[in-house]
Backbone bond lengths (Angstrom), bond angles and torsions (degrees), N, CA, C in turn:
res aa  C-N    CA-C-N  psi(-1)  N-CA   C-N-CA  omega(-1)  CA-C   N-CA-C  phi
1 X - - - 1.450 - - 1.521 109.32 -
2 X 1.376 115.69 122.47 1.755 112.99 175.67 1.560 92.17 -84.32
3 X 1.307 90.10 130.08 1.940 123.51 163.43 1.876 93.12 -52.62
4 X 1.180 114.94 130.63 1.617 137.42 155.76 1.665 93.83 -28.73
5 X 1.196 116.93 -83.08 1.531 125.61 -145.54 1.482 106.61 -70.06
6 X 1.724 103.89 -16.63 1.811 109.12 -176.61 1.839 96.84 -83.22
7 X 1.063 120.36 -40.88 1.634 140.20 175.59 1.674 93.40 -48.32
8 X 1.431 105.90 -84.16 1.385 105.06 -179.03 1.488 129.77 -54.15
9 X 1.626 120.05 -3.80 1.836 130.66 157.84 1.218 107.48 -77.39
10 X 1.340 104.88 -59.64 1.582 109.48 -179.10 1.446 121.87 -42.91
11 X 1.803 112.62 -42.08 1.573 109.35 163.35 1.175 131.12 -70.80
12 X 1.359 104.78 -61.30 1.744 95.42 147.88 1.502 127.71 0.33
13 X 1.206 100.23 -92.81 1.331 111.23 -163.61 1.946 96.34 -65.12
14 X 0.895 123.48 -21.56 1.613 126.56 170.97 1.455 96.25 -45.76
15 X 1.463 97.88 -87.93 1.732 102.48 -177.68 1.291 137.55 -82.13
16 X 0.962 120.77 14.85 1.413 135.60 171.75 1.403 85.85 -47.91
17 X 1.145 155.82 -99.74 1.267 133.78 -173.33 1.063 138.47 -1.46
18 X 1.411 106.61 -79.73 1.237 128.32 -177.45 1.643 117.57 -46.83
19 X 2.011 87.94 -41.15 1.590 88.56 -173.97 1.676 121.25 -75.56
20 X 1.468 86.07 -21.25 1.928 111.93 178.95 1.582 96.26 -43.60
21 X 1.332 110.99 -83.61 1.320 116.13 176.94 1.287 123.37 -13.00
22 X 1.395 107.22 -63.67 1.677 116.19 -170.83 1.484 132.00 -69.74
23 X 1.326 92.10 -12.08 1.766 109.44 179.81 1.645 90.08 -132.06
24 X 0.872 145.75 46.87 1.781 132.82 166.82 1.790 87.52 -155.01
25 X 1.147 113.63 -59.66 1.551 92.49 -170.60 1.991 98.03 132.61
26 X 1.294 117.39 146.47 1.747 105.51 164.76 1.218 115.27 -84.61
27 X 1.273 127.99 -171.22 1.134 113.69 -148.43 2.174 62.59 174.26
28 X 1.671 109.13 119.79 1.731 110.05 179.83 1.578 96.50 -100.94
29 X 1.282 112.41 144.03 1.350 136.15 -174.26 1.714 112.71 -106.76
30 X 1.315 135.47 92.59 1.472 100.59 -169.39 1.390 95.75 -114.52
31 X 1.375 125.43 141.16 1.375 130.35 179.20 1.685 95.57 -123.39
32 X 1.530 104.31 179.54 1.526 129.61 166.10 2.000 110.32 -19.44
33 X 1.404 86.87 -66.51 1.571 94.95 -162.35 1.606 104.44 -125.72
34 X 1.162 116.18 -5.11 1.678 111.26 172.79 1.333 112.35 -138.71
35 X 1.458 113.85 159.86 1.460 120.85 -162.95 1.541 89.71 -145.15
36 X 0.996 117.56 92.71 1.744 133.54 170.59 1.525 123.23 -113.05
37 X 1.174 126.75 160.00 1.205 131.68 170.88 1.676 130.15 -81.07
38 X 1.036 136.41 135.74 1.933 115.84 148.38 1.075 115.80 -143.36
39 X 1.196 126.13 -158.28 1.487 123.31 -177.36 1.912 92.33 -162.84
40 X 1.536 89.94 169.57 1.595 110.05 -165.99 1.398 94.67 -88.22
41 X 1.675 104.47 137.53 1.591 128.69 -157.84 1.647 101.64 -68.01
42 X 1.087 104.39 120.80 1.576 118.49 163.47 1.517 110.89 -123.57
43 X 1.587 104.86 150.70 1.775 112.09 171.40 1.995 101.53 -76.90
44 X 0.910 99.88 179.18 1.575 114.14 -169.63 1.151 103.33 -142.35
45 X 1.705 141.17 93.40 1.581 126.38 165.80 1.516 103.19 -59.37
46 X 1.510 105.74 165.81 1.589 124.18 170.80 1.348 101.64 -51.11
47 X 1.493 121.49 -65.76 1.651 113.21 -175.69 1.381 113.67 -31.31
48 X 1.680 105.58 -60.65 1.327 115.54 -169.65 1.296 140.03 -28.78
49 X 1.901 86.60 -49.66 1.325 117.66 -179.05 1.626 102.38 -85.55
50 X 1.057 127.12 -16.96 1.655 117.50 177.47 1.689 112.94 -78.91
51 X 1.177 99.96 -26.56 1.929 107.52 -161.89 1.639 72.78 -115.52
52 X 1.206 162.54 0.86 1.631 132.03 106.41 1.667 123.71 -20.22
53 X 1.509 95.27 -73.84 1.582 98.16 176.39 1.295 128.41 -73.97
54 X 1.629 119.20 -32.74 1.168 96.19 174.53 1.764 117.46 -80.34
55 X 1.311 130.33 -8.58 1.735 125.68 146.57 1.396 127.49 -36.15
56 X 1.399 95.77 -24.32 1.858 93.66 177.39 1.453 109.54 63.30
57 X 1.665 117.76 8.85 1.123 103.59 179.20 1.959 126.64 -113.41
58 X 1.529 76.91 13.53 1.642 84.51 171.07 2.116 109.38 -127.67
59 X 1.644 99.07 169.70 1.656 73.62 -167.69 1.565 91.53 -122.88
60 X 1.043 148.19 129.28 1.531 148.74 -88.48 1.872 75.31 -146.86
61 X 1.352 114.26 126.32 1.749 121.46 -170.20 2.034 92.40 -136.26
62 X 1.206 90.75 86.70 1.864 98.82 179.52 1.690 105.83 -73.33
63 X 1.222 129.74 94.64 1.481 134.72 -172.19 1.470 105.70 -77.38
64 X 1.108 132.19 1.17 1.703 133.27 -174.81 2.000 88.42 -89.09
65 X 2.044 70.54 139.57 1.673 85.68 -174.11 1.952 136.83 -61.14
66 X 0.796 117.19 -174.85 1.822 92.93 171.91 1.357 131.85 -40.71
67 X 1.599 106.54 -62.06 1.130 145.81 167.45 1.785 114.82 -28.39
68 X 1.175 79.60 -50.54 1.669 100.71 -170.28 1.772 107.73 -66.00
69 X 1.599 104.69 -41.92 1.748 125.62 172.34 1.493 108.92 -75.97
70 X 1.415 122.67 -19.46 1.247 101.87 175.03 1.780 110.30 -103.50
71 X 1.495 109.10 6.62 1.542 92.83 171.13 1.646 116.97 -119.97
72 X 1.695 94.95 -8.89 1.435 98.33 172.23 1.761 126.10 -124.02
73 X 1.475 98.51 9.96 1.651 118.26 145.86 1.526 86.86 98.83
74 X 1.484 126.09 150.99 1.572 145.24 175.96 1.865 88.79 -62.94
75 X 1.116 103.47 141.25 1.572 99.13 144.26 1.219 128.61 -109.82
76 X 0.977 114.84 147.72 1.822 132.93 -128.60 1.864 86.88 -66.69
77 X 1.053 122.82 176.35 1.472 149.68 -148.01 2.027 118.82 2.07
78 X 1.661 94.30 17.28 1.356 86.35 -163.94 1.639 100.16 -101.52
79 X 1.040 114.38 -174.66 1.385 129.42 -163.99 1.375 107.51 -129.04
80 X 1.572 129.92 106.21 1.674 134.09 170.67 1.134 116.99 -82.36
81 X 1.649 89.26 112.78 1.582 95.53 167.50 2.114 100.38 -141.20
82 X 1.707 82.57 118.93 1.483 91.19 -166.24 1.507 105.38 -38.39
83 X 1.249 134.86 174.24 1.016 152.77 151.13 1.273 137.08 -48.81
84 X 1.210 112.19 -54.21 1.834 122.77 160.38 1.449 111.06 -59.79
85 X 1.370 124.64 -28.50 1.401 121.68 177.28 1.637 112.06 -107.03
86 X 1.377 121.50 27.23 1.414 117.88 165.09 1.333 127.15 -74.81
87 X 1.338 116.12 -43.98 1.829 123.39 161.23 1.325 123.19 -48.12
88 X 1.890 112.73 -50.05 1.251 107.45 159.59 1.740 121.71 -71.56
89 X 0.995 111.59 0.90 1.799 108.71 179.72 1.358 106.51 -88.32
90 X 0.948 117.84 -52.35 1.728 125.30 179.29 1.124 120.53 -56.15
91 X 1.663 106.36 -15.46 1.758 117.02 171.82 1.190 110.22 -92.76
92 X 1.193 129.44 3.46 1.697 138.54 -167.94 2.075 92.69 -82.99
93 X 1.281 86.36 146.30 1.557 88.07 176.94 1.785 87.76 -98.44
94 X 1.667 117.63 162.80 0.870 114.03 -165.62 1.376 136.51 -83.14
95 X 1.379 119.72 5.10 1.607 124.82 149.68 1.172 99.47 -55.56
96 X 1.286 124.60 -76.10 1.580 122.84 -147.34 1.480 100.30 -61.94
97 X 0.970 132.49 -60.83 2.072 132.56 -171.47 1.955 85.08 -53.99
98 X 1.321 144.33 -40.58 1.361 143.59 173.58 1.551 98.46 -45.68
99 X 1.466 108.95 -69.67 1.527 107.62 -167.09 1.768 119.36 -55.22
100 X 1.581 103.21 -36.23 1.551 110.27 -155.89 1.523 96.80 -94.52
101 X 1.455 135.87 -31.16 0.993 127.64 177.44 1.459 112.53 -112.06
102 X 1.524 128.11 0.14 1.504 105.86 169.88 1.623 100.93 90.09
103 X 1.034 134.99 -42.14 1.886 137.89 176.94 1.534 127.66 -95.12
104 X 0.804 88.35 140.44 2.188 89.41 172.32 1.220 91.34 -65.25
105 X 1.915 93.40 139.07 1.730 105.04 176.42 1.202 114.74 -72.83
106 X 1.311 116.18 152.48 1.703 124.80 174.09 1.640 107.61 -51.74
107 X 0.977 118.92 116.08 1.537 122.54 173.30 1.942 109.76 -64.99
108 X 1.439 122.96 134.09 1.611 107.58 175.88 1.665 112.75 -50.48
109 X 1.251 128.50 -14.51 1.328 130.36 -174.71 1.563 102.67 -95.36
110 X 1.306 143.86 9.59 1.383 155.12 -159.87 1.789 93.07 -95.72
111 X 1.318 120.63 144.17 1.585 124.05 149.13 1.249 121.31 -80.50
């Protein structure tokens, strides 16, 4: 049985990203070979993150690895894409991020 409060770290720390973005703003990164987004680290309460998702106006990017989704369950509307492969995912034109992950790619204009 996952403990409530270990469930609710584990998301957390899932979207802390995602949610960073949506309440901080992007902020473009350009390196060598990837051109990605982030934003400056903020915490996320549960509310926060619920009236995030239920707005429909952010698009929820769960960075915990496979492994991690098959023993502590997807959270609901988001899209896994491990972590080590997020720089290269965002460079995917959008068939391929379609084929390999199953979701429409995050558009650069996306929260």
């Amino acid at each position: 049985m996952v403990l409530p409060w270990l469930l609710l770290e584990t998301a957390r720390r899932a979207v802390l990203g995602s949610a960073e973005a949506a309440l901080c703003g992007l902020t473009s990164i350009k390196g060598n070979r990837h051109n990605f987004y982030t934003a400056i680290s903020k915490d996320v309460t549960y509310k926060e993150l619920k009236n995030l998702l239920n707005s429909k106006n952010i698009m929820l990017i769960d960075v915990r690895e496979i492994w991690e989704i098959l023993e502590y369950q997807k959270i609901p509307e988001s899209i896994n894409v491990p972590l080590d492969e997020v720089g290269e995912a965002l460079q995917m034109n959008p068939r391929d991020f379609k084929e390999k992950y199953n979701e429409v790619k995050p558009s650069k204009s996306d929260s």
